[in-house]
N, CA, C and O atoms as a GROMACS GRO file, in nm:
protein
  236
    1UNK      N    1   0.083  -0.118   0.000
    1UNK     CA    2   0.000   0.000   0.000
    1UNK      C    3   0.088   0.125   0.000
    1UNK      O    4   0.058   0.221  -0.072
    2UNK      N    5   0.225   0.125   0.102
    2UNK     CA    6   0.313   0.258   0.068
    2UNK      C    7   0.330   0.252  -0.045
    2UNK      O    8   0.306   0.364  -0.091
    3UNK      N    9   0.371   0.152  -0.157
    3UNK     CA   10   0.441   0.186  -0.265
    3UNK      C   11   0.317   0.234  -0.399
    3UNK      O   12   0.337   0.264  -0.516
    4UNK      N   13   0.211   0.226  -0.334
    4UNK     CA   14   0.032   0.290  -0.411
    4UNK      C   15   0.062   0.417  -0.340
    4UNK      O   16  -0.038   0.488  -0.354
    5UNK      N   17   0.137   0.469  -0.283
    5UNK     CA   18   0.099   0.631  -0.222
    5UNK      C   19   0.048   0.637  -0.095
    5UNK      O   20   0.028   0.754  -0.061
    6UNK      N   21   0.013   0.540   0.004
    6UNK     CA   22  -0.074   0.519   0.103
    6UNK      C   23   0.064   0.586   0.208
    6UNK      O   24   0.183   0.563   0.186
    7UNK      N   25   0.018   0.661   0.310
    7UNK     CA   26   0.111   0.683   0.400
    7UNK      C   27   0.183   0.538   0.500
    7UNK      O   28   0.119   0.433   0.508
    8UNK      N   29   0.268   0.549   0.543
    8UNK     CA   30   0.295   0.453   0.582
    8UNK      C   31   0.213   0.375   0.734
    8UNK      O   32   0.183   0.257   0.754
    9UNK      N   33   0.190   0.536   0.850
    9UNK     CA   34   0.062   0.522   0.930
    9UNK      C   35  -0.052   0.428   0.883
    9UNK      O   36  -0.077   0.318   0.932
   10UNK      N   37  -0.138   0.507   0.750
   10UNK     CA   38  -0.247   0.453   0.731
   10UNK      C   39  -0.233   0.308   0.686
   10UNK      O   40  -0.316   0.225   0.724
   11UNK      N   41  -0.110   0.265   0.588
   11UNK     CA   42  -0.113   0.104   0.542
   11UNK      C   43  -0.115   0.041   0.689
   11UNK      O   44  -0.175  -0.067   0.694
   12UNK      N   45  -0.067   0.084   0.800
   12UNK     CA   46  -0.057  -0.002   0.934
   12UNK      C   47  -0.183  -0.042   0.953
   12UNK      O   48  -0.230  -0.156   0.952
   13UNK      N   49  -0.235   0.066   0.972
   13UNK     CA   50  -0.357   0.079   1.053
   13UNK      C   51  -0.464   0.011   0.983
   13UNK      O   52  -0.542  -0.061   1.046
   14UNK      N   53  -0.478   0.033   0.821
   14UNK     CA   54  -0.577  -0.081   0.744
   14UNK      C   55  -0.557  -0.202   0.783
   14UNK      O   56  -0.632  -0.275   0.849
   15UNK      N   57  -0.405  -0.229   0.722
   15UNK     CA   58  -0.353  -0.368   0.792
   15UNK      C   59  -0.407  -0.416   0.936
   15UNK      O   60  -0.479  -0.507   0.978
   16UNK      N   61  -0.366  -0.353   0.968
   16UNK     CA   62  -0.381  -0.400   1.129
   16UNK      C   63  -0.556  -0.443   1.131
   16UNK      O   64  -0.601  -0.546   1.182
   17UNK      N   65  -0.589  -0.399   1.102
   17UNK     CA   66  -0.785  -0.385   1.050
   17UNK      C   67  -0.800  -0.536   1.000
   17UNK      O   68  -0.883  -0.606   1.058
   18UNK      N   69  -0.735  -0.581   0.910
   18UNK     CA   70  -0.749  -0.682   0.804
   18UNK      C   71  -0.671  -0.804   0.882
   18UNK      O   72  -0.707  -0.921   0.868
   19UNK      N   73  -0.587  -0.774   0.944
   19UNK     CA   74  -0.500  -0.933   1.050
   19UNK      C   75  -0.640  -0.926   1.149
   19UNK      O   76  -0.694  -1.035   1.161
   20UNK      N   77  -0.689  -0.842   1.204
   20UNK     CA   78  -0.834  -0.924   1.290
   20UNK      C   79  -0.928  -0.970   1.245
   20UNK      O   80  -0.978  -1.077   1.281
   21UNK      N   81  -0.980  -0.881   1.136
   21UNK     CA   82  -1.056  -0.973   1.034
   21UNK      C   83  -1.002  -1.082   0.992
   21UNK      O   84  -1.074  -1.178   1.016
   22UNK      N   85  -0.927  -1.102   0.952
   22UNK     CA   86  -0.924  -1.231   0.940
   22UNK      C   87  -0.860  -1.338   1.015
   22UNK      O   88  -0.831  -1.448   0.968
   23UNK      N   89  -0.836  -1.296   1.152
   23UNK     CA   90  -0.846  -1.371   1.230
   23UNK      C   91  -0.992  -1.388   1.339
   23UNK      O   92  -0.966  -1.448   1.443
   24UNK      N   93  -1.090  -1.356   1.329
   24UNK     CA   94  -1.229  -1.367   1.327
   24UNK      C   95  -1.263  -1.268   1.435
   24UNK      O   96  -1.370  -1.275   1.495
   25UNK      N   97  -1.181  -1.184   1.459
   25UNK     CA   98  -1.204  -1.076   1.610
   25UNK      C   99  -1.370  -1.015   1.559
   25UNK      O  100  -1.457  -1.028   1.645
   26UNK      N  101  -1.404  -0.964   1.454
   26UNK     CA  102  -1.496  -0.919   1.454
   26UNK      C  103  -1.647  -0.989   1.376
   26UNK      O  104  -1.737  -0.935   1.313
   27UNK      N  105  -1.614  -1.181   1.430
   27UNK     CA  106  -1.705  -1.238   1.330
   27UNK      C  107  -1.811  -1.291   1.435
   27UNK      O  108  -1.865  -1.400   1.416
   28UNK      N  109  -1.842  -1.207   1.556
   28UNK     CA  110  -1.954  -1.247   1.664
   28UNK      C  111  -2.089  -1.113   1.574
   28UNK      O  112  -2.082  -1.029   1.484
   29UNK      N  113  -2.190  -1.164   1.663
   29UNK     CA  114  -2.286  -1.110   1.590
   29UNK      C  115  -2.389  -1.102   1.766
   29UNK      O  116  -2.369  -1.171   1.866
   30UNK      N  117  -2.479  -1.009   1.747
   30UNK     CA  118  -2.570  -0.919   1.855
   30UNK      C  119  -2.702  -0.959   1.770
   30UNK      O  120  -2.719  -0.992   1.652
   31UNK      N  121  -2.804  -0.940   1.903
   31UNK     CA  122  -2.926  -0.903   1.885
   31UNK      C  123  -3.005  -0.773   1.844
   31UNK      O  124  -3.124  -0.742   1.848
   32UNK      N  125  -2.883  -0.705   1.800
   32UNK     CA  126  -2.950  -0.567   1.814
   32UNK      C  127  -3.024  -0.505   1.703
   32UNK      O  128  -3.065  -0.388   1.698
   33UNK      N  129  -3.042  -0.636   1.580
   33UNK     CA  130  -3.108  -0.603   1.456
   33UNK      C  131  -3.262  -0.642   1.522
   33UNK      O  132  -3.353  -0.559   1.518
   34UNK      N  133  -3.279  -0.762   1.576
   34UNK     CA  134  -3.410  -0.781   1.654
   34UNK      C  135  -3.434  -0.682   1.735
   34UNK      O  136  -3.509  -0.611   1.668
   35UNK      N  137  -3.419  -0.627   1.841
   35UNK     CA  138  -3.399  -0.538   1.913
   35UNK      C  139  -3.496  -0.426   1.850
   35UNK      O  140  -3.614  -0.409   1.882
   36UNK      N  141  -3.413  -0.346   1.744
   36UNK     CA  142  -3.448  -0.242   1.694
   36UNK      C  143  -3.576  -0.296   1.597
   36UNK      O  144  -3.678  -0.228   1.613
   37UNK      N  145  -3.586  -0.377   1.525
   37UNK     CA  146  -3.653  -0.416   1.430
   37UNK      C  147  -3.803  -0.450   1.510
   37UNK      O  148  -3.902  -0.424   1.442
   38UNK      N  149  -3.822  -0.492   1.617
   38UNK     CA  150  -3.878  -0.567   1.692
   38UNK      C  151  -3.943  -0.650   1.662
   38UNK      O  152  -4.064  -0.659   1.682
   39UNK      N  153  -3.860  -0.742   1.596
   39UNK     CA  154  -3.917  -0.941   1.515
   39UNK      C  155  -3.765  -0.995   1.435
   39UNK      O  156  -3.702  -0.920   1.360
   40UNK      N  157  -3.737  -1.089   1.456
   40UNK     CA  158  -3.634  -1.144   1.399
   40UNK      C  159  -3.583  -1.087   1.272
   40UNK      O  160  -3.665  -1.040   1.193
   41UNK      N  161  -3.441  -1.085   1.241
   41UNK     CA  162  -3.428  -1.015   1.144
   41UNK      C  163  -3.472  -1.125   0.988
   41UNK      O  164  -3.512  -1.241   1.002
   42UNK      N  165  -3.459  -1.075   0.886
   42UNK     CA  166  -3.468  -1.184   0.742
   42UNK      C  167  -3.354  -1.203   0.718
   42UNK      O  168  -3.265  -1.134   0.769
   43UNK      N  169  -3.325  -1.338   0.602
   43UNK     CA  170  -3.228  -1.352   0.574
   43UNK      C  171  -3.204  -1.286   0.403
   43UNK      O  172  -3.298  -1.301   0.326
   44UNK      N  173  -3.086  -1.220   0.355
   44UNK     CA  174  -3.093  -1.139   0.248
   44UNK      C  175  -3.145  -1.260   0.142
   44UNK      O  176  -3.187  -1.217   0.034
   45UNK      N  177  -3.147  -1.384   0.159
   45UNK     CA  178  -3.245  -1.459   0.020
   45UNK      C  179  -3.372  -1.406   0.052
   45UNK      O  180  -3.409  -1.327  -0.034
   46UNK      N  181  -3.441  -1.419   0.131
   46UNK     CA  182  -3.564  -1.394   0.206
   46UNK      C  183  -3.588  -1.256   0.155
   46UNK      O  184  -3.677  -1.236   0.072
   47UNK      N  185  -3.502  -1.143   0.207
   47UNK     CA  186  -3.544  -0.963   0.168
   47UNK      C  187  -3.543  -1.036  -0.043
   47UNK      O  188  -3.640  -1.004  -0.111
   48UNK      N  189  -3.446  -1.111  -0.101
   48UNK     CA  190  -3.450  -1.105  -0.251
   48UNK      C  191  -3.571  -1.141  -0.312
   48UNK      O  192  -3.641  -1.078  -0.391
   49UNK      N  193  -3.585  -1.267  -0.254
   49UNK     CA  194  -3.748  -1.327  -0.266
   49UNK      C  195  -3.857  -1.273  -0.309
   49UNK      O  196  -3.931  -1.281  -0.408
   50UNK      N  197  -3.846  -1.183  -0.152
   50UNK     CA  198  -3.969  -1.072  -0.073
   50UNK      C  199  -3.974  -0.941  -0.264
   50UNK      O  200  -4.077  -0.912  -0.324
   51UNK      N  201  -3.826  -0.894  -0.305
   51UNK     CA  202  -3.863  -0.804  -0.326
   51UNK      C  203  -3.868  -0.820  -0.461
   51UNK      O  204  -3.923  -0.728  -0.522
   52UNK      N  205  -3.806  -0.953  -0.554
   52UNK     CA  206  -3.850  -0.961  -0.672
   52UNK      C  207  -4.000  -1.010  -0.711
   52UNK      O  208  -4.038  -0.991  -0.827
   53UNK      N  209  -4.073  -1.065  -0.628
   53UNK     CA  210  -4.174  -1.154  -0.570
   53UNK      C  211  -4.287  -0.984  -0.600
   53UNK      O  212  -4.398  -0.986  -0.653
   54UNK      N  213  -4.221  -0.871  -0.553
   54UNK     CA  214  -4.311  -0.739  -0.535
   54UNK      C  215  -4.271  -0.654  -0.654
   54UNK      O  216  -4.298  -0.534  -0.650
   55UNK      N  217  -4.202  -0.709  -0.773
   55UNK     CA  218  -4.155  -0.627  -0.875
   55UNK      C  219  -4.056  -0.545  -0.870
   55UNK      O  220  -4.059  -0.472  -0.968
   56UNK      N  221  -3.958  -0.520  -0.793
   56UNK     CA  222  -3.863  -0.445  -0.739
   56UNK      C  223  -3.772  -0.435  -0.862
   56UNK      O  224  -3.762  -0.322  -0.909
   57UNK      N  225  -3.713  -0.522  -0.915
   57UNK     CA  226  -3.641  -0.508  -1.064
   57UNK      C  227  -3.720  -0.531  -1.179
   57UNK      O  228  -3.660  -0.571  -1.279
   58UNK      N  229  -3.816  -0.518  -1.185
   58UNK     CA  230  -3.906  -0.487  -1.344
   58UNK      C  231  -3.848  -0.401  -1.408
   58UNK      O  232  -3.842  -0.290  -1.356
   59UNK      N  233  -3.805  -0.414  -1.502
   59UNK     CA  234  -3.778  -0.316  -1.612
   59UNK      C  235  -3.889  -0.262  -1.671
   59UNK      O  236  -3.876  -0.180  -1.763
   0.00000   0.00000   0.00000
């Protein structure tokens, strides 16, 4: 990324971003879509379903 122009700070700091990702630091998941939503959330086949099912991409 320094040698793209990226300062040398910021390549750390992406980096550093991308070694927890993919070491799974940020692959837990909350209730807080139920929560706010107040009913289980859908699953994105389910929202695709839902919205070609309602004409959503008709040309």
């Amino acid at each position: 990324m320094v040698q793209e122009g990226w300062g040398q700070d910021e390549a750390q700091h992406l980096t550093g971003m991308y070694v927890l990702l993919e070491r799974g630091a940020a692959a837990w998941t909350t209730g807080d879509a139920a929560t706010v939503l107040g009913r289980a959330p859908r699953t994105f086949e389910d929202f695709v379903l839902r919205a070609t099912a309602a004409g959503a991409w008709r040309c």
